[in-house]
RONUDO-161544 format. One record per residue (C-alpha): residue in three letters; x, y, z. Coordinates in steps of 0.1 Angstrom, whole numbers, plus 5000, padded with zeros to 4 digits. Layout:
BEGIN
AlaXYZ ...
This chain:
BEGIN
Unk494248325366 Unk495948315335 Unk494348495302 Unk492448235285 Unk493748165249 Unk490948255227 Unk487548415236 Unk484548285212 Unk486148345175 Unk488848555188 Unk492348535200 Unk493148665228 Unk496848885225 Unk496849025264 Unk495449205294 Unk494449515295 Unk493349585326 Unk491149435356 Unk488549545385 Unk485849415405 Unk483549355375 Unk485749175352 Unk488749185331 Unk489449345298 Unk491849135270 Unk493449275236 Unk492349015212 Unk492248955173 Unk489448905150 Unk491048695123 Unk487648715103 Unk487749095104 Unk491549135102 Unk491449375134 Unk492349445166 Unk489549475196 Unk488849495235 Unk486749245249 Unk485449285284 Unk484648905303 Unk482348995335 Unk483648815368 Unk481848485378 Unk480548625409 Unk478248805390 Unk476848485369 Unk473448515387 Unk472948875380 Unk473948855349 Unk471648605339 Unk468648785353 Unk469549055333 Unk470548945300 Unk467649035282 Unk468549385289 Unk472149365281 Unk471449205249 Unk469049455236 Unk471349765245 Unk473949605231 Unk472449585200 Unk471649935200 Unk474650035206 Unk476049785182 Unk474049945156 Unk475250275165 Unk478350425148 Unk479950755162 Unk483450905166 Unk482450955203 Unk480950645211 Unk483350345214 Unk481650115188 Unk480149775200 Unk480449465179 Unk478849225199 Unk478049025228 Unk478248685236 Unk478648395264 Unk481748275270 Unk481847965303 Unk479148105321 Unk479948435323 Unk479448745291 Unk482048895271 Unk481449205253 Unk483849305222 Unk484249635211 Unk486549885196 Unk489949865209 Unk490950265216 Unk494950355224 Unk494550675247 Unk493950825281 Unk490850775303 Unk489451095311 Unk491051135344 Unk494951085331 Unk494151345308 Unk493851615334 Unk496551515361 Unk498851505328 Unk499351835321 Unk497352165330 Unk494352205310 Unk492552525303 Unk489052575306 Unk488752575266 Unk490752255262 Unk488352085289 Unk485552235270 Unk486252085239 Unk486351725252 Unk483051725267 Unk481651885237 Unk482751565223 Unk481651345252 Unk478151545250 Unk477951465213 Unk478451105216 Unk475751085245 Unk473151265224 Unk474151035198 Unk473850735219 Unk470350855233 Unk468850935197 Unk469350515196 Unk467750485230 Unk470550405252 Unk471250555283 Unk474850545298 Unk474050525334 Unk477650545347 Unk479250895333 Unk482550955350 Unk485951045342 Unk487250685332 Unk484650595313 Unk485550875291 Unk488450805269 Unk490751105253 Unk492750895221 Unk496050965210 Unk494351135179 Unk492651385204 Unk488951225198 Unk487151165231 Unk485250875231 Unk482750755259 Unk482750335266 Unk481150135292 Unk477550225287 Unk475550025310 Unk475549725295 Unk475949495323 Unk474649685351 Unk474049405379 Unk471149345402 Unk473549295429 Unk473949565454 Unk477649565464 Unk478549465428 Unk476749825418 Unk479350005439 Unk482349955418 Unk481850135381 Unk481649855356 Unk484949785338 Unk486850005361 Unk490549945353 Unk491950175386 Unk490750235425 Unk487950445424 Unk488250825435 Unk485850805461 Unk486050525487 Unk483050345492 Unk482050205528 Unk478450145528 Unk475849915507 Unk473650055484 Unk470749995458 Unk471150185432 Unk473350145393 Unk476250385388 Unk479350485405 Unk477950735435 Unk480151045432 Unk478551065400 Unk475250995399 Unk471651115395 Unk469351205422 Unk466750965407 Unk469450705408 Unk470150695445 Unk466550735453 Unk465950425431 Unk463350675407 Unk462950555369 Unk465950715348 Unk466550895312 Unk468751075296 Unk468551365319 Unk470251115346 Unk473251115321 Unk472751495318 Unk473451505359 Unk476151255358 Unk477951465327 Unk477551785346 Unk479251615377 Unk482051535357 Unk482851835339 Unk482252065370 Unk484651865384 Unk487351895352 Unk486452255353 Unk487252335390 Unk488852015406 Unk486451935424 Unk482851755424 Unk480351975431 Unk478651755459 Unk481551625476 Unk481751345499 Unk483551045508 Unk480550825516 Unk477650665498 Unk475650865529 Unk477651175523 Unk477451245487 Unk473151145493 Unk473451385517 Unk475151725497 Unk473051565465 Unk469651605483 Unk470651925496 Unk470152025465 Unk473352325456 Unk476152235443 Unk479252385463 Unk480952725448 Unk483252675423 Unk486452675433 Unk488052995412 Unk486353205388 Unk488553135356 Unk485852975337 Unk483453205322 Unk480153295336 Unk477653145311 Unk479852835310 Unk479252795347 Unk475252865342 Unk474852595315 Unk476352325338 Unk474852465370 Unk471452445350 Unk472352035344 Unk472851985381 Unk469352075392 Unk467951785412 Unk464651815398 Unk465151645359 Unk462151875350 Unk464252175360 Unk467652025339 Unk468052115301 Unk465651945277 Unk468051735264 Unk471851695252 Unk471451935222 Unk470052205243 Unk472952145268 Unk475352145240 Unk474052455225 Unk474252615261 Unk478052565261 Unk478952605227 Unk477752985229 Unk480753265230 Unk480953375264 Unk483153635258 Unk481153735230 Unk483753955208 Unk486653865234 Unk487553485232 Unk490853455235 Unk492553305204 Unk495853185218 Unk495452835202 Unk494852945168 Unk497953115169 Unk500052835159 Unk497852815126 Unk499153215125 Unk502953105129 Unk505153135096 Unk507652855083 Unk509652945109 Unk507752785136 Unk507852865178 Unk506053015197 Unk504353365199 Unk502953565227 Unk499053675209 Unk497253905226 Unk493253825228 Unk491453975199 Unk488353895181 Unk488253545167 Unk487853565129 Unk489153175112 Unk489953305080 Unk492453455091 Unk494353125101 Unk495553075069 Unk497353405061 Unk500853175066 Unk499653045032 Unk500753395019 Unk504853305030 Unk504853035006 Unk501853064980 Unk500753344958 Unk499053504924 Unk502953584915 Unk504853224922 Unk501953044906 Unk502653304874 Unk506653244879 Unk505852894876 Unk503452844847 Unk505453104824 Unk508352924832 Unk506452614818 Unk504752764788 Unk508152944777 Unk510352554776 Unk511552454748 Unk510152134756 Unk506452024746 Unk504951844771 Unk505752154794 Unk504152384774 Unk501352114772 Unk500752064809 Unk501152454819 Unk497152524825 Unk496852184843 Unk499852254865 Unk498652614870 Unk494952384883 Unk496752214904 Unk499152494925 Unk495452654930 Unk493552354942 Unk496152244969 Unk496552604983 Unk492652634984 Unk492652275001 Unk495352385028 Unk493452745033 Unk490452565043 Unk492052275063 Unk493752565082 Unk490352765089 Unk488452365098 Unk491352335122 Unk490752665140 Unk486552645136 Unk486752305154 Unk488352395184 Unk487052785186 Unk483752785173 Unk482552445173 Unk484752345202 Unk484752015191 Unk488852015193 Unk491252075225 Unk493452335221 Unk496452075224 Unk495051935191 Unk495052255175 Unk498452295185 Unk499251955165 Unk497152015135 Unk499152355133 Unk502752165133 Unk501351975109 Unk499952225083 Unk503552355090 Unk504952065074 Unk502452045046 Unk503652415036 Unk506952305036 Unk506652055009 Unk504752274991 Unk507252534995 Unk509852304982 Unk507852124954 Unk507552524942 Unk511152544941 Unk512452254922 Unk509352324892 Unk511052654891 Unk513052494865 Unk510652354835 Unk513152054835 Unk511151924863 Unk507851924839 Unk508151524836 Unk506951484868 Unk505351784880 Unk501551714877 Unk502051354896 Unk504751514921 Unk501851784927 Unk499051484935 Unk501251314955 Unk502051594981 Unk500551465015 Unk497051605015 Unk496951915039 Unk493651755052 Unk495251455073 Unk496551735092 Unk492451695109 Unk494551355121 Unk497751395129 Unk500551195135 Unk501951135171 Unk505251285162 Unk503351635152 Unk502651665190 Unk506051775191 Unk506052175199 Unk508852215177 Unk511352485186 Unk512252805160 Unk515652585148 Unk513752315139 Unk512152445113 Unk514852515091 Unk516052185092 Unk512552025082 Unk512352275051 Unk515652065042 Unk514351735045 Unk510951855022 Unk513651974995 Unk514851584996 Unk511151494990 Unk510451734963 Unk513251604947 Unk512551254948 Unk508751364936 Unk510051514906 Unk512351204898 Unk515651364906 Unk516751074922 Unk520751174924 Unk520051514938 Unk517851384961 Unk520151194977 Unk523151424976 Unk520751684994 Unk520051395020 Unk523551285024 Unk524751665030 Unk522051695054 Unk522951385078 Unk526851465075 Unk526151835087 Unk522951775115 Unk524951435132 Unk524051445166 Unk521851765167 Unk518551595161 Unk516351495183 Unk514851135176 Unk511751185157 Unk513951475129 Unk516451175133 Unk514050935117 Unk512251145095 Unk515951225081 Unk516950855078 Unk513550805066 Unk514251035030 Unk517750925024 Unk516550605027 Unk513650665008 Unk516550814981 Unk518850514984 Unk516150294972 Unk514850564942 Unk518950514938 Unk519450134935 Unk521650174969 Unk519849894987 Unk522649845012 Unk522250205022 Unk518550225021 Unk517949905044 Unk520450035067 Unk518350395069 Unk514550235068 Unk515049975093 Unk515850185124 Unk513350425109 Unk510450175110 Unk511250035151 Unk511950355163 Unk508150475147 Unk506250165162 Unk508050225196 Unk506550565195 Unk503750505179 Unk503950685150 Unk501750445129 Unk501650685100 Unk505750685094 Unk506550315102 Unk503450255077 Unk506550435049 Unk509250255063 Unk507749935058 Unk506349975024 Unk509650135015 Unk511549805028 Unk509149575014 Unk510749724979 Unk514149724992 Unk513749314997 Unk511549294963 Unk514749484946 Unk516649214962 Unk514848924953 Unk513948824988 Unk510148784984 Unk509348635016 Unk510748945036 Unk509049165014 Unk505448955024 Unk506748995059 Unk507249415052 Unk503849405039 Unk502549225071 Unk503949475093 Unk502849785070 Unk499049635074 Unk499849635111 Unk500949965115 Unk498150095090 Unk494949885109 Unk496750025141 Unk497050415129 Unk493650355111 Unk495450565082 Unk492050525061 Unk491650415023 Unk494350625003 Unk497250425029 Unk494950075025 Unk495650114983 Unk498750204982 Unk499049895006 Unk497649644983 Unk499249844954 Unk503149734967 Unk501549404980 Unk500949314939 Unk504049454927 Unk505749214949 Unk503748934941 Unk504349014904 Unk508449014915 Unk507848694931 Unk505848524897 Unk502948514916 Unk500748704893 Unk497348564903 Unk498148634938 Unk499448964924 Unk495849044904 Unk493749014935 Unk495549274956 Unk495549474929 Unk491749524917 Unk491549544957 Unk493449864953 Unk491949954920 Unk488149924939 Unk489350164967 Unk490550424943 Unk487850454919 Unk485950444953 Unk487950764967 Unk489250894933 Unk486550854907 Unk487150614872 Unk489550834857 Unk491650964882 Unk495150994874 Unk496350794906 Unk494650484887 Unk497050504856 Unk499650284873 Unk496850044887 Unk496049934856 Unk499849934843 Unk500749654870 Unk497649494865 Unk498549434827 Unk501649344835 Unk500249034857 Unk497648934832 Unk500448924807 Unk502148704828 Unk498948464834 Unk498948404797 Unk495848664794 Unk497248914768 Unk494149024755 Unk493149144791 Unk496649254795 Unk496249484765 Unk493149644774 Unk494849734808 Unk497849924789 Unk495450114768 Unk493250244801 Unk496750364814 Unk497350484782 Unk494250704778 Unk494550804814 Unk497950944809 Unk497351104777 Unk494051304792 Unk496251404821 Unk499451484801 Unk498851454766 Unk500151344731 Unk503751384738 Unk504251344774 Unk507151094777 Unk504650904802 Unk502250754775 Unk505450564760 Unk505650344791 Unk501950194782 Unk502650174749 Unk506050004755 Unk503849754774 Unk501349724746 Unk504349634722 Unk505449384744 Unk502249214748 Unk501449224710 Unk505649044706 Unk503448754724 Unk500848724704 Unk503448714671 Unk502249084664 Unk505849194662 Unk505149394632 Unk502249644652 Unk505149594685 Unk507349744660 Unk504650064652 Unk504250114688 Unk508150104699 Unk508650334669 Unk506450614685 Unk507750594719 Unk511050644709 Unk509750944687 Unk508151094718 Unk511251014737 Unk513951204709 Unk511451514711 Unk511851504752 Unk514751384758 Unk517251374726 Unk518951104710 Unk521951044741 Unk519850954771 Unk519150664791 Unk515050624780 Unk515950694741 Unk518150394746 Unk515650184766 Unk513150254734 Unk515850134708 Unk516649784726 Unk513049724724 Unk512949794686 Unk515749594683 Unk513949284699 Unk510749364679 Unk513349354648 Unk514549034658 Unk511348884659 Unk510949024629 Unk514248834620 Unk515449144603 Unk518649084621 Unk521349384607 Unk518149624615 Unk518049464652 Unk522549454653 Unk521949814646 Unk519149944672 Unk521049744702 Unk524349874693 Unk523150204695 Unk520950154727 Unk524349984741 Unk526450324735 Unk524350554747 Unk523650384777 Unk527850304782 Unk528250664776 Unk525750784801 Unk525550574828 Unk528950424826 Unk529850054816 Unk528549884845 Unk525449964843 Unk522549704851 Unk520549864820 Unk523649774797 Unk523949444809 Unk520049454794 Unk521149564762 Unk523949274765 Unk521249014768 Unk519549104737 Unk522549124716 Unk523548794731 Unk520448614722 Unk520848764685 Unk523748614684 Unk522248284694 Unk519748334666 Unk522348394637 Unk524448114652 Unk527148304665 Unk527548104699 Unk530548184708 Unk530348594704 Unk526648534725 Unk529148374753 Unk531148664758 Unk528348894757 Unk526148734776 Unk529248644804 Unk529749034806 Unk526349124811 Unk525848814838 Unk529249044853 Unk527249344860 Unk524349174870 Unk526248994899 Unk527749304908 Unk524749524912 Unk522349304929 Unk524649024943 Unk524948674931 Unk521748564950 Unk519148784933 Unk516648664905 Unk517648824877 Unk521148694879 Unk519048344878 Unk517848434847 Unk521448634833 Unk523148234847 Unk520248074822 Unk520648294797 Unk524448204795 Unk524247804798 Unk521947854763 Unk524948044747 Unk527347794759 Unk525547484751 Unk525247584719 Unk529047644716 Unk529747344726 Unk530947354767 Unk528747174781 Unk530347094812 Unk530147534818 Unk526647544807 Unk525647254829 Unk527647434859 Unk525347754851 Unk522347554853 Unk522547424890 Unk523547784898 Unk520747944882 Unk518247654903 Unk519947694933 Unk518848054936 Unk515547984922 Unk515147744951 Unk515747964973 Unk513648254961 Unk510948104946 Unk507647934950 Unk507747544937 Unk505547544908 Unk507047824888 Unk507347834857 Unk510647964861 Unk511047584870 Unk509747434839 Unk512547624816 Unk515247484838 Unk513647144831 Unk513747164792 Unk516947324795 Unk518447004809 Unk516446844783 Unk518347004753 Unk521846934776 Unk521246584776 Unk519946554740 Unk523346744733 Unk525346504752 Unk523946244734 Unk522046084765 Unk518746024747 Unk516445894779 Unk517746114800 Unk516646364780 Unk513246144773 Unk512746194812 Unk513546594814 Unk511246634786 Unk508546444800 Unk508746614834 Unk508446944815 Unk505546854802 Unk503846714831 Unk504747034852 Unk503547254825 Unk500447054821 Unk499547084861 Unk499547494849 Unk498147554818 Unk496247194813 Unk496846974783 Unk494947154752 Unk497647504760 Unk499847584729 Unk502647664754 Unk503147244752 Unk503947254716 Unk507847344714 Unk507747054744 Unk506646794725 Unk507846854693 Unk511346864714 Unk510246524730 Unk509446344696 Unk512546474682 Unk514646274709 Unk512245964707 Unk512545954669 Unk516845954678 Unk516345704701 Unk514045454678 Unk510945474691 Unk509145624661 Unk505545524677 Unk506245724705 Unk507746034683 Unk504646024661 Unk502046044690 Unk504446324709 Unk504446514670 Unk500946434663 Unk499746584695 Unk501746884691 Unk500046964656 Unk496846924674 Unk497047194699 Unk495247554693 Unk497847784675 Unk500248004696 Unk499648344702 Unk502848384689 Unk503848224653 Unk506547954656 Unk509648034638 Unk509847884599 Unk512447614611 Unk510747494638 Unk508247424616 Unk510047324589 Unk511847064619 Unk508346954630 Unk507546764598 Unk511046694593 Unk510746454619 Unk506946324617 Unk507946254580 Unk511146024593 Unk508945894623 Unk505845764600 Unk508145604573 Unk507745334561 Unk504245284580 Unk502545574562 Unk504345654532 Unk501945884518 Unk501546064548 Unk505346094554 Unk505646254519 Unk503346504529 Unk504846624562 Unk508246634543 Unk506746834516 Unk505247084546 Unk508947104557 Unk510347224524 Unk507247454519 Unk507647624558 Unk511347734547 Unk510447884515 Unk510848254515 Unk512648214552 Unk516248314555 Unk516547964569 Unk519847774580 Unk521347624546 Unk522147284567 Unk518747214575 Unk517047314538 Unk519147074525 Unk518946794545 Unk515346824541 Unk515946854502 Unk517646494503 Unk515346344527 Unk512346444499 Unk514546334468 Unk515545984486 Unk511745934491 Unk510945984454 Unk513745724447 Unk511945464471 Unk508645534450 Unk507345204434 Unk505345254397 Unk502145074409 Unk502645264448 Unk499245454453 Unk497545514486 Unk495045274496 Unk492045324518 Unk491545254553 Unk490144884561 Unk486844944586 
């Protein structure tokens, strides 16, 4: 029968598995946003089912209310075509049974399972359930190492054959059944009380568990049989059979022995009795500690013949001592406190802080690790193994970190580089790829790759990616296929830091299929983040959405926990911010900004860029109040991390000036842009890329300021510095090119803001292709320069080019849109085609209107543009109520330019005469007034001059104003 479609709210994705009970389906719970199993009983059972609903129902909301790592959770049940369906926690591992026939297990691995199984059963009983049915496949072993039990007896049915075949049994049974029976369970498993049809507890589960771990223990059951008849018959006999060898300790043997008794009385009191039983040290002073040797192993890795000696946990993190000491933490800080540079000295103690706190985290990861599987036994010796590559790896990066802040040039970035090392306590979870064993040459070879990362974490981007290049030219065909990735992974992850998208797609993508086909969740999580940028970089918004998509796959998959889920939503709003989506953009992130104060506390240092992007979309929603208020948390977050002069706080207050440029604040933009770059000549000097970035921005706060030679001067300066240091095509030079271009445009110099604005549209095109958004804007940019010169057959020709990729890139409704429109407004006003430019105009404003509503200033220099071509075409009714309008609206943020005022009333003075001579006076009068004191275009102050003396002249003697008839 073919897998139904959809099972209550769910959708079902596939089958899992089937038996004689039922079938079990991977489905998807879009309300939840996860994956789950859900078990659908056969038909043949209807009748039993419904006699025993009540039951099932009531232990299913037990279990349902019961959350443990060891207990495959319950969500619900529920009725689906006659039959029940049961959903629960969808768990990608190996039944019990798989586990052992995969590879030999020692008596300490085995151990550690069932201490996990035994906690999840005492668990399960504290909430009154019993299992009923403990046997090797109902006992799962994840990927992760966690053993969880499933299949408590929630559908147990009345009917007797049904009651042979364990409930949700994917495989044949080990023991061949030939004979009816009444009883619940699977018989090579269960209680005495259970084939004699006696009342059960939790000491039946206590039998049934002792079964199944004599059995893992030994290899075989300890009442054999392979009959219902037969296994009654060893059962009632009442001794288990010897054990097969004696490599399991004594008092091991006892405490499991002491489960089997057939009288319950006689059995342990209950699971934490049992539990306590096992967990003793048999040898006392003589465990063997072979596992806990790969916590022992230095950088070098392999493996090492231990001989048995006391356990003691602290020692497992003496390999701390290869890397981490009193004397490279001094090396370090002095190196800091001696620079010449401020903000080093600054952030010595805090650095010093944080060297201590990560080796004290890793020390104690490194005892937990060995604790868990020795002392505790809740871990297998396997997953020690894997928690010991992975500390490895962890020690690595901190070994490289330590090597590049050798050199106080790094001291920029140390503190974040420091916070954002992987935390030494995922290692408790580690990745599927750190299963690997790795041999002693592998371990150089990773220490390279971590030098990559530490580069990239303290912003040397070039080096970075030299170091990653050199690597992949000189390892080519030596790696195996998870180094392979991990090494396409960081020169990717380089490219991209780079601006070498080309390379870094090329890198990521096998990177990200080759870590879902293994199921390394964790890595193809990076990859697809890191892509997701790579397409946001290029403008392609809807393949970053679709990166996204799959990074929220691979992290609900991997269950990567909270810090993975905000740096998720993090990316997801920059992208929506790239793709002028910045409500869209908001929500994801105070979704990520929740999770981190959550994890982090309020003033954690990770929030700092939260609330940058954050102010960044509120600035684009219009809300620059809020938007300022989010630049000055990430200020004050920076500045208690870093202090006064770390070159960090300028970015915030870059960000603050920008906001205040919209609110027509350009002289307090001006105050903030003037401290940055003060902050920036102390770090970095006068020639260098950031001194420059902080001089084009006072040159566009001087602008505004229309303090043009000031504004000629900051950009020129900006422009050769950055033309000297990063060469001529440059993408931040073609920045520095815009501004001068639209200076130009401002003193009237159209045809020098062609030529400027053509060469920076050049480099543009050639550093991002002639597809990506912000050649859109560089095409836009340009067809304002040329119209203004005059071509307007070349500015028309930019237009459609600049739509053309905004149609393909960009949401309709975007107010990226609405420029184009008024832009083809002014081209036909210049033209001379007055109602075609009527109808751009009006379409403007309709579109702008369906955003912002109709009482926005942002509709002002709309319809003071749409009377102005209504008054040229006649229509001086319509130019007064498009003019009238417009001086109606709330202020703008940001102060309209003298002669655009001075324009306004130029033309609602022409448009009201004769009608409203007094009135017309008055608005010509504001005209001459909004120029005084303004550098303003002679032109226009005089042909507001004459329009105000050829009034007078048309002034009777006896002309007064006259009042209003009611």
């Amino acid at each position: 029968m073919p897998a139904p479609s959809r099972i209550g709210r769910f959708v079902v994705l596939r089958v899992l598995g089937a038996g004689a009970m039922g079938v079990v389906y991977a489905a998807y719970d879009a309300k939840l946003d996860r994956q789950l199993a859900i078990k659908v009983l056969n038909h043949d059972y209807r009748g039993a089912l419904e006699r025993g609903t009540s039951r099932l129902e009531r232990e299913a909301q037990a279990l349902a209310r019961l959350s443990h790592p060891n207990v495959v959770q319950v969500y619900e049940v529920g009725s689906v075509e006659g039959g029940i369906y049961i959903a629960m926690e969808l768990v990608v591992g190996r039944t019990l049974r798989e586990w052992l026939t995969d590879a030999p297990r020692d008596w300490g691995a085995v151990l550690a399972v069932f201490m996990q199984v035994g906690a999840g059963l005492q668990a399960a009983h504290a909430s009154g359930v019993i299992h009923r049915d403990i046997k090797p496949d109902n006992i799962v072993v994840g990927e992760d190492g966690r053993a969880r039990v499933l299949d408590f007896s929630l559908a147990a049915p009345i009917d007797r054959q049904a009651e042979l075949d364990a409930f949700g049994d994917m495989r044949v049974s080990s023991v061949l059944i030939t004979q009816d029976g009444g009883f619940v369970g699977t018989p090579a498993y269960m209680s005495p009380e259970q084939f004699l049809g006696t009342p059960t507890d939790a000491r039946s589960d206590q039998f049934s568990f002792g079964v199944t771990l004599w059995e893992a223990l030994y290899g075989e059951r300890p009442f054999p049989g392979a009959t219902v008849e037969q296994i009654r018959a060893a059962l009632l006999r009442g001794r288990p059979v010897g054990p097969a060898h004696d490599r399991v300790p004594a008092a091991i043997r006892r405490a499991v022995e002491r489960g089997l008794q057939i009288d319950p009385g006689a059995r342990h009191p209950d699971f934490t009795a049992l539990l306590a039983a096992l967990g003793r040290d048999p040898y006392r002073n003589h465990k063997l500690v072979a596992g806990a040797a790969a916590l022992l192993l230095v950088l070098g890795g392999g493996a090492a013949f231990v001989r048995p000696a006391p356990i003691d946990c602290r020692q497992a993190a003496a390999g701390l001592a290869e890397v981490y000491g009193p004397a490279r933490r001094d090396d370090v800080v002095e190196a800091f406190t001696r620079s010449h540079l401020p903000y080093a000295r600054a952030s010595a103690p805090a650095l010093a802080g944080e060297l201590e706190h990560y080796a004290a985290r890793w020390a104690r990861t490194a005892e937990q690790a060995c604790v868990a599987t020795h002392i505790r036994h809740e871990a297998s010796s396997e997953l020690l193994d894997r928690r010991g590559d992975c500390l490895r790896d962890r020690l690595r990066e901190f070994d490289a970190l330590l090597a590049v802040l050798a050199d106080p040039a790094a001291a920029e970035r140390a503190l974040p580089a420091m916070r954002e090392l992987t935390g030494p306590e995922r290692c408790m979870r580690p990745r599927a790829a750190e299963g690997r064993g790795e041999a002693r040459e592998v371990g150089p070879l990773r220490a390279r790759l971590a030098a990559v990362g530490a580069r990239l974490a303290a912003g040397d981007d070039a080096r970075a990616l030299a170091l990653a290049q050199s690597f992949m030219s000189e390892t080519t065909g030596l790696l195996e296929p998870v180094l392979k990735d991990e090494a396409h992974y960081w020169r990717g992850r380089a490219a991209l830091a780079g601006l070498k998208l080309d390379l870094a797609a090329d890198d990521l993508h096998p990177v990200f299929h080759g870590a879902i086909r293994r199921g390394d969740d964790e890595l193809g999580f990076d990859a697809a983040i890191a892509l997701a940028e790579v397409a946001s970089r290029r403008a392609q918004f809807a393949a970053a959405e679709e990166w996204l998509d799959h990074a929220e796959d691979a992290l609900q998959r991997g269950q990567l926990g909270e810090a993975h889920q905000a740096r998720l939503e993090l990316r997801r709003g920059e992208a929506l911010s790239d793709a002028g989506r910045p409500a869209e953009a908001l929500v994801a992130l105070e979704r990520a900004l929740t999770t981190l104060q959550r994890t982090l506390g309020p003033d954690a240092l990770e929030l700092a860029r939260v609330h940058l992007l954050r102010g960044i979309a509120l600035r684009d929603l219009g809300r620059v109040d809020e938007a300022l208020l989010a630049f000055a948390r990430d200020e004050e977050l920076l500045r208690a991390a870093f202090g006064e002069a770390h070159p960090s706080v300028v970015v915030p207050l870059n960000n603050r000036g920008a906001a205040l440029l919209d609110l027509g604040r350009a002289d307090e933009a001006l105050a903030l842009f003037e401290r940055g770059l003060q902050i920036r000549l102390r770090a970095y000097g006068r020639d260098h890329p950031r001194t420059a970035f902080s001089l084009s921005q006072i040159g566009e706060a001087l602008t505004d300021l229309r303090r043009h030679v000031a504004a000629e001067e900051a950009l020129r300066e900006a422009l050769a510095i950055r033309v000297r240091i990063l060469g001529p095509d440059h993408p931040d030079v073609a920045e520095t090119l815009t501004g001068l271009g639209n200076l130009a445009i401002e003193q009237d110099r159209p045809d020098e803001a062609s030529r400027l604005l053509r060469e920076a549209l050049r480099i543009r095109e050639a550093a991002y292709g002639d597809d990506h958004d912000i050649v859109a804007s560089a095409r836009r940019n340009l067809a304002d320069a040329l119209r203004e010169a005059g071509d307007l057959e070349a500015a028309e020709a930019e237009l459609g080019r600049a739509e053309a990729i905004w149609n393909a890139h960009l949401p309709a409704g975007h107010p990226k849109f609405e420029t184009l429109v008024i832009d083809r407004g002014r081209l036909a006003e210049a033209r001379g085609q007055l109602d075609a430019a009527v109808g751009h105009y009006t379409r403007a404003l309709e579109l702008t209107e369906a955003r912002v509503g109709r009482e926005d200033p942002k509709l002002g220099p709309i319809l003071r543009a749409l009377g102005h071509v209504q008054l040229q075409r006649g229509d001086r009714v319509a130019a007064v109520a498009a003019l009238d309008r417009a001086a109606k609206l709330p202020p703008p943020r940001r102060a309209v330019a003298p002669e655009q005022v001075a324009a306004a009333h130029f033309d609602m003075s022409r448009a009201l005469w004769p009608e409203d001579q007094v009135r017309a006076r008055a608005e010509a009068r504001r005209a001459a007034e909004a120029l005084r004191g303004s550098p303003a275009d002679a032109e226009q102050r005089r042909a507001i001059e004459a329009w105000r003396a050829g009034l007078e002249v048309r002034r009777g003697p006896t002309e007064e104003a006259s009042p209003k008839r009611p």
